[in-house]
BAFI-3210 file (N, C-alpha, C; in Angstrom, 3 decimals, decimal comma, padded with zeros to 6 digits):
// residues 146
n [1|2|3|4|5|6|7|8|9|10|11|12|13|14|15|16|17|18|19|20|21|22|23|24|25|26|27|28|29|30|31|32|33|34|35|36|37|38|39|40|41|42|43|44|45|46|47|48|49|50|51|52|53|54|55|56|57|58|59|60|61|62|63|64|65|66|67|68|69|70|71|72|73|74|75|76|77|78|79|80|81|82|83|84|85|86|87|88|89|90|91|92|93|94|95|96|97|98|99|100|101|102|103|104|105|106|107|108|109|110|111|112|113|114|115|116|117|118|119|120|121|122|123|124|125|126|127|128|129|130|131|132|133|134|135|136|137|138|139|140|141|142|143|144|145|146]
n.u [061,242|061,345|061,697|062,264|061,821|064,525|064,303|062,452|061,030|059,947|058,526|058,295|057,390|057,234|059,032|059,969|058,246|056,959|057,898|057,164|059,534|061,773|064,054|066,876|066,601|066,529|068,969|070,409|070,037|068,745|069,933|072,799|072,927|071,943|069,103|067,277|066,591|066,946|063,809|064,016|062,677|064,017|064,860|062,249|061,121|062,881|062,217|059,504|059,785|061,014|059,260|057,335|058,787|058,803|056,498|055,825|057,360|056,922|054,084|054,314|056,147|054,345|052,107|053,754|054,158|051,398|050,611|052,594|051,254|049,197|049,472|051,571|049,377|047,534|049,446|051,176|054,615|057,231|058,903|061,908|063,111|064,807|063,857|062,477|061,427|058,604|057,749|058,894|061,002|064,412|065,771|064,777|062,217|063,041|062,833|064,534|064,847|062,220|062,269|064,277|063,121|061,096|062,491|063,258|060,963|060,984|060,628|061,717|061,923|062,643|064,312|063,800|060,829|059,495|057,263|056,957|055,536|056,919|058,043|058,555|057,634|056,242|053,926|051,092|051,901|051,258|052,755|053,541|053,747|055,119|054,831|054,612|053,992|051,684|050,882|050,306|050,654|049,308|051,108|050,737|053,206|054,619|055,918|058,113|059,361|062,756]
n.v [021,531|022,733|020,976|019,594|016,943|014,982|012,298|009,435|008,492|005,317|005,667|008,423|010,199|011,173|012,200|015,908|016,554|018,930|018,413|018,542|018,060|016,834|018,529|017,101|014,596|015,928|017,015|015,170|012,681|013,120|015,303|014,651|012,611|013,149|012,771|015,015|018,531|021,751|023,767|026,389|029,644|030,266|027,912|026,458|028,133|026,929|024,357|024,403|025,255|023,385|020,981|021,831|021,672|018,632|017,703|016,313|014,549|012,688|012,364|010,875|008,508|007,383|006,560|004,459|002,847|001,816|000,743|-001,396|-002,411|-003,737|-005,521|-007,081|-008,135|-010,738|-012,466|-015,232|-016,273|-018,864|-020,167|-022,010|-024,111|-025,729|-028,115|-029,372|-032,721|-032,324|-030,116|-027,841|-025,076|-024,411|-021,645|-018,665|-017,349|-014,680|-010,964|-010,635|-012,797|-012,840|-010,704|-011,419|-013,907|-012,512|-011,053|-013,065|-013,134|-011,069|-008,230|-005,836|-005,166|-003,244|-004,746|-003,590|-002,671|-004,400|-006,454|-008,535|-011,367|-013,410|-016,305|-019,570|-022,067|-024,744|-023,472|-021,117|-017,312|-014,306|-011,339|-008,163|-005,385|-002,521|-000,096|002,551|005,977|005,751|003,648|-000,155|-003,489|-006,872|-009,569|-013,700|-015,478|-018,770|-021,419|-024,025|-027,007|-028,127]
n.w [017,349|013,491|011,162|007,832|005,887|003,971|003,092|002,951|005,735|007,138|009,699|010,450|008,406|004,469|002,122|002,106|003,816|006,281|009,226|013,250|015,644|018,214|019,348|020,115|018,868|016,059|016,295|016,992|015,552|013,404|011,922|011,185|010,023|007,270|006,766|007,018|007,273|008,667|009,395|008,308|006,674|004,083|002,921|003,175|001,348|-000,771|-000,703|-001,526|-003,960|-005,129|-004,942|-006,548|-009,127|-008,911|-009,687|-011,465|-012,288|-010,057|-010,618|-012,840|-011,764|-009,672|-012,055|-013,322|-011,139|-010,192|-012,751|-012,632|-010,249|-011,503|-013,349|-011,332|-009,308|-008,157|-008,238|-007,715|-006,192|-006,321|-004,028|-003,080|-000,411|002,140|004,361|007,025|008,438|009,516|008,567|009,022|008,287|007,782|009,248|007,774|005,667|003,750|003,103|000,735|-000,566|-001,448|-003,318|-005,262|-006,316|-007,885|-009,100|-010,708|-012,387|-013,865|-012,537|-010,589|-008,065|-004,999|-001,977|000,619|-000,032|000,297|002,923|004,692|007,028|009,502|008,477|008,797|008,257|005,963|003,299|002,034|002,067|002,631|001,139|001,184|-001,471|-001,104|-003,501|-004,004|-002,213|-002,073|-003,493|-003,206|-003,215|-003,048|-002,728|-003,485|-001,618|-002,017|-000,352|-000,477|-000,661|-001,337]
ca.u [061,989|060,954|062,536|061,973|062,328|064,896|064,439|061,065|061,517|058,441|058,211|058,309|056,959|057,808|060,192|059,502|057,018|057,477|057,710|057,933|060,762|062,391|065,339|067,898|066,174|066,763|070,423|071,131|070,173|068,054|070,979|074,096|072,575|071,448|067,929|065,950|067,668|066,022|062,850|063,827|062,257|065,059|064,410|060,959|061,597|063,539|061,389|058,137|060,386|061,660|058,164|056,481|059,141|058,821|055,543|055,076|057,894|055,909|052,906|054,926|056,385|052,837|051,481|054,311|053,594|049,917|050,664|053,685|050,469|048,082|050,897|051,545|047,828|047,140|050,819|051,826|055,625|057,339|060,498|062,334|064,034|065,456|062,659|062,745|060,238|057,522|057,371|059,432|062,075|065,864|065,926|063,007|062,150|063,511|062,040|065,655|064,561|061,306|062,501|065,324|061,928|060,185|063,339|063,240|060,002|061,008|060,159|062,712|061,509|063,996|063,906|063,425|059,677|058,873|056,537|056,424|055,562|057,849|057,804|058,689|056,793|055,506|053,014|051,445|051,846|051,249|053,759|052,652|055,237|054,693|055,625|054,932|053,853|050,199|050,323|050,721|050,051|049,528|051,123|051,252|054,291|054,508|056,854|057,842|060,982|063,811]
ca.v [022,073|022,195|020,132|019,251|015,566|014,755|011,079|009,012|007,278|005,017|005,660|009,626|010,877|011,145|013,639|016,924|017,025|019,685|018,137|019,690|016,910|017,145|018,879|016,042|013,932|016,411|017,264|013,636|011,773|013,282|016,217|014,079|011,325|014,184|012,886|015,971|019,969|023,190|024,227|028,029|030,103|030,261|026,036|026,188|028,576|025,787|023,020|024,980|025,124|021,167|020,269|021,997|020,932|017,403|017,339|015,762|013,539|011,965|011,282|009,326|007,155|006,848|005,920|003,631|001,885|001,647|-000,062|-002,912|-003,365|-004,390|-006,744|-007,980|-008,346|-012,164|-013,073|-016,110|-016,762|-020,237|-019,844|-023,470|-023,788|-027,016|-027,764|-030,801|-033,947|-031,866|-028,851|-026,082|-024,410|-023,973|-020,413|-018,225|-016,487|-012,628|-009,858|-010,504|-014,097|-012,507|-009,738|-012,563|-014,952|-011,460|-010,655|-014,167|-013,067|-009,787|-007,462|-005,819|-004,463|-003,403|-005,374|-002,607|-002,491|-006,021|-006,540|-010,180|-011,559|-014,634|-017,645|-020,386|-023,059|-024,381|-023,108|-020,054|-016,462|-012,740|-010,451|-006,587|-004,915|-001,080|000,555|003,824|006,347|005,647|002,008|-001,091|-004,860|-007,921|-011,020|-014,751|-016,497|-020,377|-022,033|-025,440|-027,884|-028,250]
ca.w [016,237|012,619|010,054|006,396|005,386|002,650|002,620|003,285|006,553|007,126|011,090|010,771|007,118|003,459|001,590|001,738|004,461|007,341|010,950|014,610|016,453|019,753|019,509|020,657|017,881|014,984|016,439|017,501|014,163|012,015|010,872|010,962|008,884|006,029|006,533|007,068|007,426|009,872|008,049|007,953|005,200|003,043|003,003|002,881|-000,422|-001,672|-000,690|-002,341|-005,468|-005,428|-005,447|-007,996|-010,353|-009,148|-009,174|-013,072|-012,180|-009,244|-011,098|-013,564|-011,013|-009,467|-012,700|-013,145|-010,054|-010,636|-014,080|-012,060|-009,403|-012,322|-013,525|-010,092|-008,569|-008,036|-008,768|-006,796|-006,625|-005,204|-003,257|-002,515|000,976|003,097|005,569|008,163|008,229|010,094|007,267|009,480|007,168|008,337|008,786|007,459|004,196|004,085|001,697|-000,228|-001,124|-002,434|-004,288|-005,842|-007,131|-008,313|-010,202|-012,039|-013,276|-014,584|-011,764|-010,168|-007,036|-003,871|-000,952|001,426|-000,091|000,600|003,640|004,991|008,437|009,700|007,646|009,558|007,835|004,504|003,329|001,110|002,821|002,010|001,091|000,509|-001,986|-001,632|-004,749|-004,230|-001,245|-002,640|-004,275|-002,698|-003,684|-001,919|-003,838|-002,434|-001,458|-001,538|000,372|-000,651|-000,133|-002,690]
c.u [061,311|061,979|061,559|063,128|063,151|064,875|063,073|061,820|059,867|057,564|057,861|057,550|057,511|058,894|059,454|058,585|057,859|056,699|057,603|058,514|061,091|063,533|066,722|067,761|066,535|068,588|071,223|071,556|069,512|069,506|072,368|073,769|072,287|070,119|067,238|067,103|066,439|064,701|062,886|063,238|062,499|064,752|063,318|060,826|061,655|062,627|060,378|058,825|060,486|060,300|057,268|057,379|059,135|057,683|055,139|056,350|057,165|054,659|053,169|055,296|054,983|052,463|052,221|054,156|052,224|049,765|051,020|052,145|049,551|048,186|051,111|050,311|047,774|048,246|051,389|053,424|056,033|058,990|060,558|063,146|063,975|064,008|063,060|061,217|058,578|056,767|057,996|060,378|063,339|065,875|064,660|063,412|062,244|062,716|063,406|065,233|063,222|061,753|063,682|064,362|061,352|061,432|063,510|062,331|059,938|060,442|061,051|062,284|062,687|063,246|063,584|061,522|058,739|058,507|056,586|056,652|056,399|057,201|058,860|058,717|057,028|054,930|052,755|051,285|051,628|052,137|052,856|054,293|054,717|055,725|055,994|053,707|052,575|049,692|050,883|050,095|050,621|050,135|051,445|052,362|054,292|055,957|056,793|059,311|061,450|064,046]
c.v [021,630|021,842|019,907|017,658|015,952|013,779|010,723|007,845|006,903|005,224|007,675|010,450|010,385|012,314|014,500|017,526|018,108|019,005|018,971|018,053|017,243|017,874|017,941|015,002|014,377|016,526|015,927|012,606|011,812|014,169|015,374|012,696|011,873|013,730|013,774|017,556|020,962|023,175|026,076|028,517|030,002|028,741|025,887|026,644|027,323|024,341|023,108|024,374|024,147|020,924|020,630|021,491|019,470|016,665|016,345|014,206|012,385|011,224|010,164|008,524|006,671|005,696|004,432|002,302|001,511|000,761|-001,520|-003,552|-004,069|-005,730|-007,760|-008,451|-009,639|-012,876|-013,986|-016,388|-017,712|-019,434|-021,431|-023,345|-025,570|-026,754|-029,613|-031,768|-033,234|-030,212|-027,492|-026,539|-024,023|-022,449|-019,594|-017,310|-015,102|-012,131|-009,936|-011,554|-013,711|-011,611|-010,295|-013,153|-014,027|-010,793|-011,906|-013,681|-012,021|-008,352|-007,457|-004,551|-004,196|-003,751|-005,092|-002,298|-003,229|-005,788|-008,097|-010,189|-012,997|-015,704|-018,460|-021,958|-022,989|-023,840|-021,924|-018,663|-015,171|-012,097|-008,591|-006,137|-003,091|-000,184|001,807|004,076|005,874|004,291|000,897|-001,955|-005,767|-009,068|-012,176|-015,225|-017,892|-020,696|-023,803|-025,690|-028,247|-029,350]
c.w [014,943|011,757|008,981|006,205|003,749|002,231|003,022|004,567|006,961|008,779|011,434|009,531|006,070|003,107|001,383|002,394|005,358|008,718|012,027|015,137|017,472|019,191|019,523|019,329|016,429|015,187|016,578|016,333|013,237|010,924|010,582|010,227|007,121|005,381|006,280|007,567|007,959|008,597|008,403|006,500|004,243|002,807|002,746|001,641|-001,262|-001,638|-001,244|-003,870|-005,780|-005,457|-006,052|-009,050|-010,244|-009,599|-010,270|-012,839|-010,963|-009,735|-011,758|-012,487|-010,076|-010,263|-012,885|-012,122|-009,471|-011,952|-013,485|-010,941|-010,479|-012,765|-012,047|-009,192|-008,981|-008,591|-007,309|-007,501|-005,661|-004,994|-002,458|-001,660|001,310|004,227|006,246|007,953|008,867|009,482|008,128|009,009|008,080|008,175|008,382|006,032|004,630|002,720|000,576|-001,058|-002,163|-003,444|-005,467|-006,881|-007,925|-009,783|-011,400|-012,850|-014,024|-013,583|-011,062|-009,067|-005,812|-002,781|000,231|001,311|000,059|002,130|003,651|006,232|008,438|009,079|008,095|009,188|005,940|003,958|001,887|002,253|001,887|001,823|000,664|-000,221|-002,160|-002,601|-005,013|-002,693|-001,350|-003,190|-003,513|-002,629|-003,238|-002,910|-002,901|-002,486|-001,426|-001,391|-000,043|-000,635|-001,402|-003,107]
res [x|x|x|x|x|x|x|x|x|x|x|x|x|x|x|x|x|x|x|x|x|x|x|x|x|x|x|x|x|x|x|x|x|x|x|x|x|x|x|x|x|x|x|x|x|x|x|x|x|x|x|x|x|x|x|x|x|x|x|x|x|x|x|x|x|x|x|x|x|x|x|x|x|x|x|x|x|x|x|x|x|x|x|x|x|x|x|x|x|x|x|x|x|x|x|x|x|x|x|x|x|x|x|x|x|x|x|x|x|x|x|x|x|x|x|x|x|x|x|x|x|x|x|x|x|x|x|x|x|x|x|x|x|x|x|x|x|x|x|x|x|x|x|x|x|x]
***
């Protein structure tokens, strides 16, 4: 079956693309969530139309998020946690905790765009923050005890 994305899910496409899906998949939980709708003509019409007028709004938020990576490129932030005598941390650092330290600094990113692998430990780690379908910047994390 074809479908047209209305949301960006990161396992299937962005908005606006045209899929082919299983059947069971589009009827099961793509349509009753109001992710993605049939791609009949009449839709595809409309979906031609939605993205030529978006199209000037897109670049701005591009550019936008091409400006915040320039700003954020080689930006270390500390995040203080409880850790035990042997440097492992109660619990582990989430993309909420980063996007919390990123908002002290004036950057107000959502925590859905944060990328981090388990943090466990002290230490410094990677985070990727993708900003946009096209931009995405690595900044370090340091981990240290309160």
């Amino acid at each position: 079956m074809k479908i047209i994305l209305k949301e960006n899910l990161k396992t299937l496409g962005q908005q606006g693309d045209v899929l082919t899906v299983k059947d069971g998949y589009a009827n099961n939980f793509l349509f009753p969530r109001g992710i993605a709708t049939m791609a009949t003509a009449s839709n595809l019409k409309i979906q031609e139309e939605n993205s030529r007028q978006g199209l000037k709004k897109r670049e701005k938020l591009k550019t936008d998020a091409e400006s915040m990576s320039e700003n954020l490129k080689d930006m270390t932030i500390t995040i203080g946690t409880k850790a035990g005598a042997n440097g492992k941390i109660f619990g582990s650092i989430t993309p909420l905790q980063v996007a919390q330290a990123l908002k002290v600094k004036g950057f107000d990113i959502d925590r859905r765009k944060i990328e981090i692998n388990d943090v466990k430990s002290l230490g410094i780690y990677d985070a990727i923050l993708n900003l946009h379908r096209d931009v995405a910047v690595k900044i370090s994390v340091e981990v240290i005890t309160e």
